[in-house]
matplotlib code that plots the C-alpha trace (Angstrom):
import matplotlib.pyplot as plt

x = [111.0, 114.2, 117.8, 117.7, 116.2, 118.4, 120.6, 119.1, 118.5, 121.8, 122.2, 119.7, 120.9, 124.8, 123.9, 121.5, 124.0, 125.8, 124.9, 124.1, 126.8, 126.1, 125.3, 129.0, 130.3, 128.3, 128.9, 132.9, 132.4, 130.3, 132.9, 135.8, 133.3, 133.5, 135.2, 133.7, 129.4, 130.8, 132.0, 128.6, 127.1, 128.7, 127.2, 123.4, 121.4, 118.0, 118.6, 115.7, 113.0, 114.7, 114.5, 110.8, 110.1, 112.0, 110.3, 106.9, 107.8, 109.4, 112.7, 115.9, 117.2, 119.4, 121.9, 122.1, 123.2, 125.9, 127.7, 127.4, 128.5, 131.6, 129.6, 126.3, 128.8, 130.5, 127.3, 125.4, 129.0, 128.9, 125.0, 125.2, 125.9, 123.4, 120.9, 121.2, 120.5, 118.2, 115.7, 115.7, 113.5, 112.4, 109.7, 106.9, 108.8, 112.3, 112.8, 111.0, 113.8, 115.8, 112.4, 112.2, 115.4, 115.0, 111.7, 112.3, 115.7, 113.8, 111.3, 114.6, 116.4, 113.4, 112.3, 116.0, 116.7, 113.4, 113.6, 117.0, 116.1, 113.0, 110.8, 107.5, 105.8, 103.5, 99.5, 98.4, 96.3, 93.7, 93.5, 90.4, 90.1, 87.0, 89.4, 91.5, 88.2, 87.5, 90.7, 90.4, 87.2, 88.6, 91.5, 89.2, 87.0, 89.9, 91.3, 88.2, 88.2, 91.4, 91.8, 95.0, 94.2, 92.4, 88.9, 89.6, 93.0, 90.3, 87.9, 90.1, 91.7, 88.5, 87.6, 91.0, 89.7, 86.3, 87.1, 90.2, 87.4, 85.3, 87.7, 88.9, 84.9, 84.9, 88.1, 89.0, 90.9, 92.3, 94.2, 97.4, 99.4, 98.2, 98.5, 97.5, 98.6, 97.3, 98.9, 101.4, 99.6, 96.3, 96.4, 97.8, 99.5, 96.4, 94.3, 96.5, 96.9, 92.8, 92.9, 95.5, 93.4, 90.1, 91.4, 92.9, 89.5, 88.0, 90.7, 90.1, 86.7, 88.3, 90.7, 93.5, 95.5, 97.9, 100.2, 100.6, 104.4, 104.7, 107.5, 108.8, 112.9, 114.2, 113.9, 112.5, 109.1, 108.7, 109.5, 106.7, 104.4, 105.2, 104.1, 100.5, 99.8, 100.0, 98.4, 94.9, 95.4, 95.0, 98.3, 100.3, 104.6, 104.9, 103.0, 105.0, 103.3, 100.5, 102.9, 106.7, 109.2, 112.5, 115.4, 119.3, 118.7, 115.2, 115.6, 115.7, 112.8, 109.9, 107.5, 103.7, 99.7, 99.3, 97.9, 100.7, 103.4, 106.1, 109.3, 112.0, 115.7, 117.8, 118.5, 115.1, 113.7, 116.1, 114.3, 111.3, 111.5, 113.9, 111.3, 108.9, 106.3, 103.6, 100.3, 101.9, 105.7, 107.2, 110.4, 112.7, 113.8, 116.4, 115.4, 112.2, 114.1, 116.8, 115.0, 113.7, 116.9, 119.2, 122.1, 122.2, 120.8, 119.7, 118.3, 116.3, 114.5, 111.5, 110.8, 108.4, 106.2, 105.9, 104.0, 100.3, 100.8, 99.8, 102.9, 102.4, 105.5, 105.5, 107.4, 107.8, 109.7, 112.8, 113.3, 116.0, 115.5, 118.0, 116.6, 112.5, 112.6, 114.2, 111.5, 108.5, 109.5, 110.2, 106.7, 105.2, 106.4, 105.4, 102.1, 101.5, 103.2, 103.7, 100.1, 101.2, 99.1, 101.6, 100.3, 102.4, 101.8, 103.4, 102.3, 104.5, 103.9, 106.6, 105.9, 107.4, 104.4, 102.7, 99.0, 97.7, 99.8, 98.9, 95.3, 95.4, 93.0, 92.4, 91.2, 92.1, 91.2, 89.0, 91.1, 89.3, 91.3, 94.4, 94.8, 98.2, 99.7, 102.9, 103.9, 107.8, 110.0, 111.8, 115.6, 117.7, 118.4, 121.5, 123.7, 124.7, 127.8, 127.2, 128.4, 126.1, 123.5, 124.2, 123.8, 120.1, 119.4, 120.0, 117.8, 115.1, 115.4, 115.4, 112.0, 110.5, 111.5, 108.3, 108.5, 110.2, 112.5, 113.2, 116.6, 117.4, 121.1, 122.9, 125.7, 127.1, 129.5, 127.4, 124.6, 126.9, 128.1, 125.2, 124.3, 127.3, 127.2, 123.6, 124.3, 120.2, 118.7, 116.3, 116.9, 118.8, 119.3, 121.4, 120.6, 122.5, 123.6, 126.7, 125.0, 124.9, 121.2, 120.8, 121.2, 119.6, 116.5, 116.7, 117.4, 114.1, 112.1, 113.1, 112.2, 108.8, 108.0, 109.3, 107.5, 104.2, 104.9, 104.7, 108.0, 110.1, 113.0, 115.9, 116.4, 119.6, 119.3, 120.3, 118.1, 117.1, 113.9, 112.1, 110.1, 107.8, 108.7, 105.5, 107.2, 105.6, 107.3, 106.2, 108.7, 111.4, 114.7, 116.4, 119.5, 118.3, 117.4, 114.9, 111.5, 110.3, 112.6, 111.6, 108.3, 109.0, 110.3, 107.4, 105.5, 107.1, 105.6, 102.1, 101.5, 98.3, 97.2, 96.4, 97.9, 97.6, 100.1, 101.8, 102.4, 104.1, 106.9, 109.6, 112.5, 114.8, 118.4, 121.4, 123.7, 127.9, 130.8, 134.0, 135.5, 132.3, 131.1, 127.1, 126.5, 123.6, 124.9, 127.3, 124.8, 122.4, 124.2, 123.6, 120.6, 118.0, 118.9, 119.2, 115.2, 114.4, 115.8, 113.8, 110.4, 111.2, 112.0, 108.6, 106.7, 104.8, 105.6, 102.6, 102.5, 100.7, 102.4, 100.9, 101.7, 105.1, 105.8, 104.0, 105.9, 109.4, 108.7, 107.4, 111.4, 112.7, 111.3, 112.1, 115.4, 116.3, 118.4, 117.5, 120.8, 121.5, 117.9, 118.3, 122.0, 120.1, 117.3, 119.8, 121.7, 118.5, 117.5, 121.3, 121.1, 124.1, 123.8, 127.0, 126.4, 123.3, 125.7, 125.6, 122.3, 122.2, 119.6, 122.2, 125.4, 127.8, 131.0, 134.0, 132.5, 133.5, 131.7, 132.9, 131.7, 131.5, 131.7, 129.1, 128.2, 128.8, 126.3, 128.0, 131.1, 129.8, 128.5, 131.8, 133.3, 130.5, 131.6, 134.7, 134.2, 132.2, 134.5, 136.7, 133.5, 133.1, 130.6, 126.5, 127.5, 129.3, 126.3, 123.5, 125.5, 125.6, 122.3, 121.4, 123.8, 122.9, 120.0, 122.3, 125.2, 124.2, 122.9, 126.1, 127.5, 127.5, 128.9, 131.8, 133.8, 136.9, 138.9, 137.6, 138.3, 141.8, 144.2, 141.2, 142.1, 140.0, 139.3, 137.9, 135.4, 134.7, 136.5, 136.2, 136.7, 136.8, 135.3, 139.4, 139.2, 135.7, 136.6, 139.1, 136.5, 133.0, 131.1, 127.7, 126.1, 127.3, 128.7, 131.6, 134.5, 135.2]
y = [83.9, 83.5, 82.7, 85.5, 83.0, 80.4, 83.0, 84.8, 81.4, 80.6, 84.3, 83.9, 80.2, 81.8, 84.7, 83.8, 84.1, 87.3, 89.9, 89.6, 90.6, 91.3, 88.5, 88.2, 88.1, 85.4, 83.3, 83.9, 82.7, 79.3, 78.9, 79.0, 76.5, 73.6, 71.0, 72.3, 71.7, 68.2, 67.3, 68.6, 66.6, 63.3, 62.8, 63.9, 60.6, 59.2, 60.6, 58.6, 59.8, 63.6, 62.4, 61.5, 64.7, 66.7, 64.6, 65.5, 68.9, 68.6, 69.8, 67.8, 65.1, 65.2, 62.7, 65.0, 67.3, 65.7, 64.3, 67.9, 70.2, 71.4, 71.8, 73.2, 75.8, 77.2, 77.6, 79.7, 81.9, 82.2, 83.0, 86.1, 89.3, 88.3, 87.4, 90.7, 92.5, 90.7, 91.0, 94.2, 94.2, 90.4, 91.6, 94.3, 95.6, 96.4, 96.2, 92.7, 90.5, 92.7, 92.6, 88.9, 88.2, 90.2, 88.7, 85.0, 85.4, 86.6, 83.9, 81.8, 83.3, 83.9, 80.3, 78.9, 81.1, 80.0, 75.9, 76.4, 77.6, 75.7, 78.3, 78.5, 81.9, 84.1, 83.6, 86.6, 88.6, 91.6, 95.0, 97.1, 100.2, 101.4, 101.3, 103.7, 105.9, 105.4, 106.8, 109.7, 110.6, 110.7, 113.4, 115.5, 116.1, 116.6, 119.3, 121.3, 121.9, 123.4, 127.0, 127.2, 125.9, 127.4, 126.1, 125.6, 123.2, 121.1, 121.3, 120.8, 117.4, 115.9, 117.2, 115.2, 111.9, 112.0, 112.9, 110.0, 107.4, 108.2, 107.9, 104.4, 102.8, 104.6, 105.0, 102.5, 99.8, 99.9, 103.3, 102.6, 105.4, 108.1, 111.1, 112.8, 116.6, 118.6, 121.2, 120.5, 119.5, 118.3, 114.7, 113.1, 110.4, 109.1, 109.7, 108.1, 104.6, 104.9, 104.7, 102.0, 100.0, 100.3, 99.7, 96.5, 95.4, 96.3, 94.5, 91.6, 91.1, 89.6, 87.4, 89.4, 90.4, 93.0, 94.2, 98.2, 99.7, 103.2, 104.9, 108.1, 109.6, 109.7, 108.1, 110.8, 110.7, 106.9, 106.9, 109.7, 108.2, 104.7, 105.1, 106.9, 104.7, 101.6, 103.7, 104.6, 100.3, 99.6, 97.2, 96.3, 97.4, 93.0, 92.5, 92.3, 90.3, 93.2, 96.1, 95.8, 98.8, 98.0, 100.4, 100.0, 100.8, 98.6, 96.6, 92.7, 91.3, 89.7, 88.9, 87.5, 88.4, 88.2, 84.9, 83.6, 81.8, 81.7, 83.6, 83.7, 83.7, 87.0, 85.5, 84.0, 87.4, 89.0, 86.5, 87.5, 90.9, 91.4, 89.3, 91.8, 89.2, 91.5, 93.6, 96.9, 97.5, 100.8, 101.2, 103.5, 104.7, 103.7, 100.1, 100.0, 101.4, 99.2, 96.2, 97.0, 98.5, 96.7, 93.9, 92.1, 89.1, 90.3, 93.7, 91.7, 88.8, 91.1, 91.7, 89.4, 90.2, 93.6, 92.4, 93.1, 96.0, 99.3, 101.4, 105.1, 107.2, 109.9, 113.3, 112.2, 115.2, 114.2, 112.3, 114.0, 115.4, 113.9, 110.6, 111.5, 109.9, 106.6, 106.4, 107.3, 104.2, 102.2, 102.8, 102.5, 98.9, 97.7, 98.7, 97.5, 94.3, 93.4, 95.0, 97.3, 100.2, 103.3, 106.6, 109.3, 111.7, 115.5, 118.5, 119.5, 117.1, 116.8, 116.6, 112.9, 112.0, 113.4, 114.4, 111.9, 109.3, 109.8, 110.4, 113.2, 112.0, 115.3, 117.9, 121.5, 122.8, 125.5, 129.2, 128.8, 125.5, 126.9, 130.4, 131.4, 130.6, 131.9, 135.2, 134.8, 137.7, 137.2, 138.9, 136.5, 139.0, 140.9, 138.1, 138.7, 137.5, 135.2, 137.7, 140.2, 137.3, 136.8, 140.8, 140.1, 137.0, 138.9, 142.2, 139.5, 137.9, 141.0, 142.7, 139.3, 138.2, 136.1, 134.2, 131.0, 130.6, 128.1, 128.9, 126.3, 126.6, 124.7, 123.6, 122.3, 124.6, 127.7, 126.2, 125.9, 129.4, 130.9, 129.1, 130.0, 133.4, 134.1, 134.9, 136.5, 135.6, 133.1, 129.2, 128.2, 124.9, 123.1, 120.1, 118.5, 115.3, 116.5, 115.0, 111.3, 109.8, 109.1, 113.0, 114.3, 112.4, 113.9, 117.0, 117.0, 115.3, 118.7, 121.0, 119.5, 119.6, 123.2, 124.9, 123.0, 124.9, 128.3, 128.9, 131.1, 129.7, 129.2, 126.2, 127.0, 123.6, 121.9, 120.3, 117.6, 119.1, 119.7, 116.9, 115.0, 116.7, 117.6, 120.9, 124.2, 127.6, 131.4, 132.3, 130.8, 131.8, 129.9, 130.1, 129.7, 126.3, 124.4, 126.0, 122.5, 122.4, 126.6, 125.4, 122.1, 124.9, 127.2, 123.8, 124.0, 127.2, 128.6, 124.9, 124.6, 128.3, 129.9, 133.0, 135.4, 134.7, 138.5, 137.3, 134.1, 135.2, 132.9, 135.4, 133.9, 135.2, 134.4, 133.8, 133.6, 132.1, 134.0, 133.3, 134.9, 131.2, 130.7, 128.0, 126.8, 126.3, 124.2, 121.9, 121.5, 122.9, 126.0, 124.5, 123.6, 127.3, 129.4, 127.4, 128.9, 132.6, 132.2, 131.7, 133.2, 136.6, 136.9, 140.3, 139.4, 138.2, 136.1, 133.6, 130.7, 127.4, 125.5, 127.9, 128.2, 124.5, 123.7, 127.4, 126.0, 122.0, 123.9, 125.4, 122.3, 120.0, 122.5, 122.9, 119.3, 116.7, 112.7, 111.9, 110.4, 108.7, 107.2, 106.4, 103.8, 102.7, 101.6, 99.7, 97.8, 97.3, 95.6, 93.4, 95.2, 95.1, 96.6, 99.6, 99.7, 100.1, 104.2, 104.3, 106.1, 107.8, 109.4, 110.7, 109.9, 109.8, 111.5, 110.6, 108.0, 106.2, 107.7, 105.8, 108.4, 106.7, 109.4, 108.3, 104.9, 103.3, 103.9, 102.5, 99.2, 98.7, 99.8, 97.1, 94.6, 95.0, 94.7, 91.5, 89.9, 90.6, 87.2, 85.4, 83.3, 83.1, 83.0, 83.9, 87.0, 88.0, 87.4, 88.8, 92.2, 92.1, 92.4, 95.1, 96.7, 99.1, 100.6, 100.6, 103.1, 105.1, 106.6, 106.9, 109.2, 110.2, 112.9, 114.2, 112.4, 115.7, 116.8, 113.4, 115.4, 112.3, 109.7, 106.3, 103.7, 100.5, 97.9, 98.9, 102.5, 106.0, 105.5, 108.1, 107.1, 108.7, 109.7, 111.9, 112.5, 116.6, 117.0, 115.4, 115.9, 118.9, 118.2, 120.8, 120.8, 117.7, 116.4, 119.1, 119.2]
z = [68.3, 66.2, 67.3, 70.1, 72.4, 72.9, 73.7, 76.0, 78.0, 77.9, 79.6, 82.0, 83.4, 83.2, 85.2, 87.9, 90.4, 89.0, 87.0, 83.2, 80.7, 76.6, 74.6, 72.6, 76.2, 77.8, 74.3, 74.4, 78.0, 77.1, 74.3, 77.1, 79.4, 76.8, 79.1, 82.0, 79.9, 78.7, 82.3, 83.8, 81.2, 81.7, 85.4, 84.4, 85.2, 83.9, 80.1, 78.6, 80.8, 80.3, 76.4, 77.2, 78.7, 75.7, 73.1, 74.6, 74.0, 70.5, 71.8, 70.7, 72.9, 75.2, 74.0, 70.7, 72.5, 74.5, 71.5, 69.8, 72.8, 70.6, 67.5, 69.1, 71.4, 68.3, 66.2, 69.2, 69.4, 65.4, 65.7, 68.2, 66.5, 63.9, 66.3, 68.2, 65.0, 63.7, 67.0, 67.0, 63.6, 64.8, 67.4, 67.4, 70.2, 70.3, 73.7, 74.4, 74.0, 76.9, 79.6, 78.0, 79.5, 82.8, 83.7, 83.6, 85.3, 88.1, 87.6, 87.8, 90.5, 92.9, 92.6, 92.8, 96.1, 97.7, 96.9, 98.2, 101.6, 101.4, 102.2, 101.0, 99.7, 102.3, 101.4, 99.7, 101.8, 101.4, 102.1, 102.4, 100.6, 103.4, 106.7, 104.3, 103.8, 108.0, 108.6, 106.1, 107.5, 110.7, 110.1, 108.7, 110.9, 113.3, 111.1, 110.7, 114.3, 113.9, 114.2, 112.3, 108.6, 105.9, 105.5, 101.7, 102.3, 104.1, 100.9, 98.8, 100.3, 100.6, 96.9, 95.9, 98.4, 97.0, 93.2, 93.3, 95.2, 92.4, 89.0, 90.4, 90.0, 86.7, 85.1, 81.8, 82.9, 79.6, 80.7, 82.6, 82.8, 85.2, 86.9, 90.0, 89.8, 93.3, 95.5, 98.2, 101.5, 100.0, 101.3, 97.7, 99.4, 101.4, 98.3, 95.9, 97.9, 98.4, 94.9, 94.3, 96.9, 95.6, 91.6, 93.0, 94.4, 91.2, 89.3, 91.8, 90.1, 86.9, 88.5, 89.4, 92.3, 91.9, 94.8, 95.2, 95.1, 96.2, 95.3, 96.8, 95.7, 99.7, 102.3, 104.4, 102.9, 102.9, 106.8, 106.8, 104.6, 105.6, 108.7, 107.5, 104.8, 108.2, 110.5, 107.7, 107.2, 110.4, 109.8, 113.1, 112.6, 112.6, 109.4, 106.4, 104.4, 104.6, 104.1, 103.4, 103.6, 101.1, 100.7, 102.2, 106.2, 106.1, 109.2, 107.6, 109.9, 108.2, 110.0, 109.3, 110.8, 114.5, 114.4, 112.5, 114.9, 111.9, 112.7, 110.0, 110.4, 108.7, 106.0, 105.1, 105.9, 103.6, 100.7, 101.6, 101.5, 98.5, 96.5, 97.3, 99.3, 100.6, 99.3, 99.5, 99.0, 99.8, 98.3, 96.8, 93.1, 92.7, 94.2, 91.8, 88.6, 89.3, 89.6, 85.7, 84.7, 86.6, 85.2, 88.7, 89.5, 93.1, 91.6, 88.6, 91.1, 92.2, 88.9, 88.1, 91.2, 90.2, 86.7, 86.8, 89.6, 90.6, 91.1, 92.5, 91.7, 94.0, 93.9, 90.2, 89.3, 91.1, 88.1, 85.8, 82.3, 81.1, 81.7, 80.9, 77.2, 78.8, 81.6, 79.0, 76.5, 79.8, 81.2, 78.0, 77.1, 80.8, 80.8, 77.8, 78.2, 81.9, 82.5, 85.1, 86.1, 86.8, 88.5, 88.8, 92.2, 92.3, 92.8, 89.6, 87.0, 84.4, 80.7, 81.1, 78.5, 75.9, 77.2, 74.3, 76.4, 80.1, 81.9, 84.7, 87.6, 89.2, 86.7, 87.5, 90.9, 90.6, 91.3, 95.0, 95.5, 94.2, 95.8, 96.6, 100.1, 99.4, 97.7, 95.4, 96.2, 92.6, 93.8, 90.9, 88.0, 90.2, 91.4, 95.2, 96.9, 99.6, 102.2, 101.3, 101.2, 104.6, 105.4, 103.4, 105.7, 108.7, 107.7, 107.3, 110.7, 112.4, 110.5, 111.6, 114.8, 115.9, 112.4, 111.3, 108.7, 105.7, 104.5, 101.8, 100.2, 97.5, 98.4, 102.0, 102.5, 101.9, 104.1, 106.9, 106.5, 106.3, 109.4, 111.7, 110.8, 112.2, 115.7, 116.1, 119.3, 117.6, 118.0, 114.7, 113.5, 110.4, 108.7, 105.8, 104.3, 106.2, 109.6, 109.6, 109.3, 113.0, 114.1, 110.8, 111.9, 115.2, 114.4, 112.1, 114.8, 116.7, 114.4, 113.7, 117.7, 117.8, 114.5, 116.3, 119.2, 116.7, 118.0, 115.8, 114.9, 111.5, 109.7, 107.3, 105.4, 102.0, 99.8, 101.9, 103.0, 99.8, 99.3, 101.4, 104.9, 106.3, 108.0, 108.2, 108.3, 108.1, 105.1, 103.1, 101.6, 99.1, 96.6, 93.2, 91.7, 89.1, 89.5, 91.1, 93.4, 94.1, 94.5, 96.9, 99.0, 98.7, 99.6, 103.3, 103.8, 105.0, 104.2, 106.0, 104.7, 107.4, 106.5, 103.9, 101.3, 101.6, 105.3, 103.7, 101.6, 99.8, 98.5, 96.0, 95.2, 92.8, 95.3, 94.2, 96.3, 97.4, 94.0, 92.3, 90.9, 90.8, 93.2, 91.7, 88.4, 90.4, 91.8, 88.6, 85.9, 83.5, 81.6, 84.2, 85.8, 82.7, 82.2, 85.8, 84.9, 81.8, 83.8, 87.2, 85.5, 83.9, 84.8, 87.8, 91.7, 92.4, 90.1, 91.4, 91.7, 88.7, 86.3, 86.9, 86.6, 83.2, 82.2, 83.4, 82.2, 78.7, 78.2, 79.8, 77.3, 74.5, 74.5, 76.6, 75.2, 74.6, 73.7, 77.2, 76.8, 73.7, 74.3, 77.2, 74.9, 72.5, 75.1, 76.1, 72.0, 71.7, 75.2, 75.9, 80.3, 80.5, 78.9, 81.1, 84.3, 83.0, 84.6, 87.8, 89.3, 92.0, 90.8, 93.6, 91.4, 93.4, 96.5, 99.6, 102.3, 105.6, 109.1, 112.2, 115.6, 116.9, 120.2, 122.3, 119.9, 117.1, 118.9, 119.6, 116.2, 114.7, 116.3, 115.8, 112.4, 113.1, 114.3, 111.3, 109.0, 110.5, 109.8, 106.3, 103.6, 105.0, 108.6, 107.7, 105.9, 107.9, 110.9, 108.4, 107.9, 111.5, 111.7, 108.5, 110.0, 112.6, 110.8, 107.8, 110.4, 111.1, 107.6, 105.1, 101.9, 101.4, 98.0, 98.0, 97.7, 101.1, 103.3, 104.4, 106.1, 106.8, 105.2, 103.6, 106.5, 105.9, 102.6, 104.8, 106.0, 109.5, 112.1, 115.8, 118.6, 119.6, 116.4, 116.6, 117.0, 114.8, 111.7, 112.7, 114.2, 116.0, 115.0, 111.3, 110.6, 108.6, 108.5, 105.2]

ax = plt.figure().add_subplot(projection="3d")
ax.plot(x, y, z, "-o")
ax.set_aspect("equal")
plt.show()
């Protein structure tokens, strides 16, 4: 393979308890190591057996190397920038030398973490694909005794079940890159893990075992779909090494099957579950493009269990544009080469791929699958300032008193004016990433119980409902924004279809602040909207769903830019990990951690942390990572300019529960 490799071992044995840096600056950092390689050197023991064992394997020995370490040190400096452009021409895949290097430094890193706490890996287990098909059975027949859901929603999720069951017996195994494309509320995550499930036991048959990662953009829908993908398994809340939730507030508690009598400590869980050991992951993106992407040792080690997998990306079009020519090359190369299966969930598919490059699963519902449940009321070609919005909100209220009401907003601030200046006698609720996690939950939890009920009520919200949140209102309002995101919204309402869509109207408006600037430009900037005025002010109202996505991802993807793309794929061509630090799935530049001592809870944990931060080394961290769950539970992230006189204490903005009014508002959060 060239000079590359050497160098990229001497990388991956430099880095494996850091993060990896370019090639010229790991070699100017050997060459600065001389005296420290020629002291390690010196104390190495048994040198003719290590001879024996590098002769068998026609590698130079060992006491060569020791009288050369100067010499050898210089030439591998003096051989970098040739060998990092020469591998680019050097391999039938430019990008092999950089998943090269990423995959056996989590071979490294994995096995050096595990022999180190001498902990031995789980036994792989199985899970059945026909407990999935009990359970699926079992909803369904509860749902058509229902009174209040369209006969055709319950068709057509058991059309996707039984058309998914079907493709996974028949399907190429040569075709790994997939899609499943269906209408919001039609069972795709249930149906997509049936698949997953029954592809592995057909994969099984020729030797393999491949785990299953689902991967969802928030962390609302993998509590909600966590909890439904264990329940259809049949897999108790203690078995980890069955299914495995990973993401920031995951509690660090593995645990094994009921018969097993094994308990771990924190920080052997923590190994177990950062490597990934269990049949079915559920994780985040930005922990599963990370741990591709990433330059970190700690983000890199799961990688090589994720080789040979089945990974469902759902709510694929949270990805951004700007970033869709990176992820296509990305998922290219690993299917190809790491033999991982990718399917991609939505009910908007992106034009991530080519259609020569990606097989859809679910061919076009027939027009009686798709039927309308929502009818747009297009109101976006007159911008309207946000106090005669609010005049608007409040005619619609009152002409529908017994209805409930999705209103989704751009920005925090006008959500939370919008909500305190509806003063209707109708129940009214906020919910941002304003609230901390802990009371955002709650506040959900309400909702759901009350819309249930078929009480009418208001949610004024951000955009933290749009995906995943199985919630179900008459009508929805919502401040302009990329058509998926429109139709994530329209996905909350009439979800089951039990109305007629005119009943079920989503109106959308332009809406301006005080100082006349569009607010959604200022979220998502003028091209993705300018894309949506294009579409959205097409002759026509009732525009189903589909249509307007593969309309809006048609003007996306011909006027987008791959600059930012390719600017990656270069980086990963060069080796260059630094320049790979640019990739971020969530832009929180500008923005600070603030801790909110909410309630006597978050008091006590406050000072639990507090407390650890005396502590040293292992037993600082390991006392975190007990706190970890709770902790984040009561943080959240604010723009810097709008922290007012908090100060930074130890690594967070706190405010105590002595200042609790003057910063935080229950019902809306952080005053900005």
């Amino acid at each position: 393979m060239g000079k590359i490799v050497p160098i990229c071992a001497q990388m991956i044995v430099q880095s494996h308890h850091g993060a990896l840096k370019s090639p010229i600056a790991a070699a100017s950092k050997l060459y600065g190591s001389k005296d420290l390689l020629r002291k390690q050197a010196s104390v190495i023991q048994n040198i003719d057996e290590l001879d024996s064992c590098l002769e068998e394997m026609r590698m130079p020995s060992f006491n060569g190397f020791h009288s050369k370490i100067d010499n050898l040190v210089m030439d591998l400096a003096k051989a970098v920038p040739v060998a990092v452009h020469e591998q680019r021409n050097k391999f039938g895949n430019s990008f092999f030398p950089f998943f090269m290097t990423n995959l056996f430094l989590s071979v490294l890193v994995d096995a050096d973490r595990m022999d180190a706490a001498q902990l031995p890996f789980p036994k792989r287990e199985v899970v059945r694909a026909k407990d999935v098909e009990a359970y699926v059975r079992l909803i369904s027949e509860h749902a058509k005794k229902l009174k209040d859901i369209d006969e055709n929603i319950i068709e057509g999720r058991d059309l996707l079940f039984e058309t998914l069951s079907k493709e996974a017996s028949t399907i190429s195994l040569d075709s790994k890159i997939l899609s499943i494309t269906a209408p919001t509320g039609y069972g795709k995550t249930l149906a997509g893990i049936h698949f997953a499930i029954k592809l592995r036991e057909r994969l099984s048959s020729h030797g393999l075992n491949p785990r299953i990662i689902y991967v969802a953009p928030l962390l609302s829908i993998l509590d909600q779909n966590a909890e439904v993908i264990r329940r259809s398994l049949g897999i108790q809340l203690d078995q980890s090494n069955l299914l495995l939730i990973h993401h920031h507030l995951a509690e660090m508690n593995y645990s094994l099957t009921e018969e097993s009598e094994e308990s771990f400590t924190t920080l052997n869980s923590e190994l177990l579950i950062e490597g990934w050991n269990a049949e079915i992951i559920i994780t985040t993106f930005i922990q599963f493009f990370y741990s591709i992407l990433g330059n970190r040792a700690s983000q890199l080690r799961k990688l090589h269990n994720m080789t040979g997998s089945i990974v469902l990306l759902d709510e694929v079009q949270a990805i951004p544009h700007e970033y869709w020519g990176l992820i296509r090359e990305v998922i290219g190369f690993l299917s190809e080469y790491f033999n991982i299966y990718f399917i991609l969930m939505t009910a908007t598919q992106p034009l991530i791929f080519h259609s020569n490059e990606i097989h859809e699963l679910v061919k076009k519902f027939t027009d009686e699958y798709q039927k309308p449940r929502v009818t747009f009321k297009i109101k976006i070609n007159r911008e309207i300032p946000i106090d005669k919005f609010i005049k608007e909100v409040m005619k619609i209220i009152y002409s529908k008193p017994h209805s409930s009401k999705l209103i989704v907003l751009n920005t925090v601030k006008s959500a939370m004016e919008i909500y305190q200046a509806i003063e209707a006698p109708i129940e009214k609720y906020y919910l941002s990433a304003n609230i901390v996690p802990k009371q955002r939950h709650e506040i959900l939890r309400v909702v759901m119980d009350v819309l249930k009920e078929r009480r009418p009520i208001v949610l004024v919200s951000t955009q933290v409902v749009e995906a995943g949140v199985d919630i179900d209102f008459d009508m929805a309002i919502r401040d302009i924004g990329p058509v998926d995101s429109i139709i994530q919204v329209a996905g909350r309402c009439n979800r089951n279809g039990s109305r007629d869509s005119k009943n079920s109207p989503v109106y959308i408006y332009n809406i301006t602040d005080s100082n006349g600037r569009k607010l959604g430009r200022q979220i998502y900037g003028p091209y993705l909207i300018e894309k949506t005025m294009e579409v959205l002010t097409k002759p026509g109202t009732r525009i189903p769903p589909d249509h307007l996505s593969i309309d809006y991802y048609k003007a996306v993807t011909s006027g987008t830019s791959e600059l930012e793309s390719e600017k990656l794929l270069n980086f990963i061509r060069d080796l260059d990990y630094g320049g790979i630090d640019d990739f971020t799935l969530v832009d929180e530049q500008g923005y600070v951690s603030v801790y909110i001592e909410l309630d006597q809870e978050a008091e006590h944990v406050w000072h639990s942390y507090e407390g650890l931060l005396d502590m040293q080394g292992l037993q600082a961290k390991e006392e975190f990572l007990k706190l970890r769950k709770f902790f984040y539970n009561y943080v959240i992230n604010v723009p810097k300019d709008d922290i007012a006189d908090l100060h930074a204490m130890k690594g967070f903005y706190h405010v105590s529960r002595d200042d609790l009014h003057k910063f935080y508002d229950f019902e809306t959060g952080f005053r900005r």
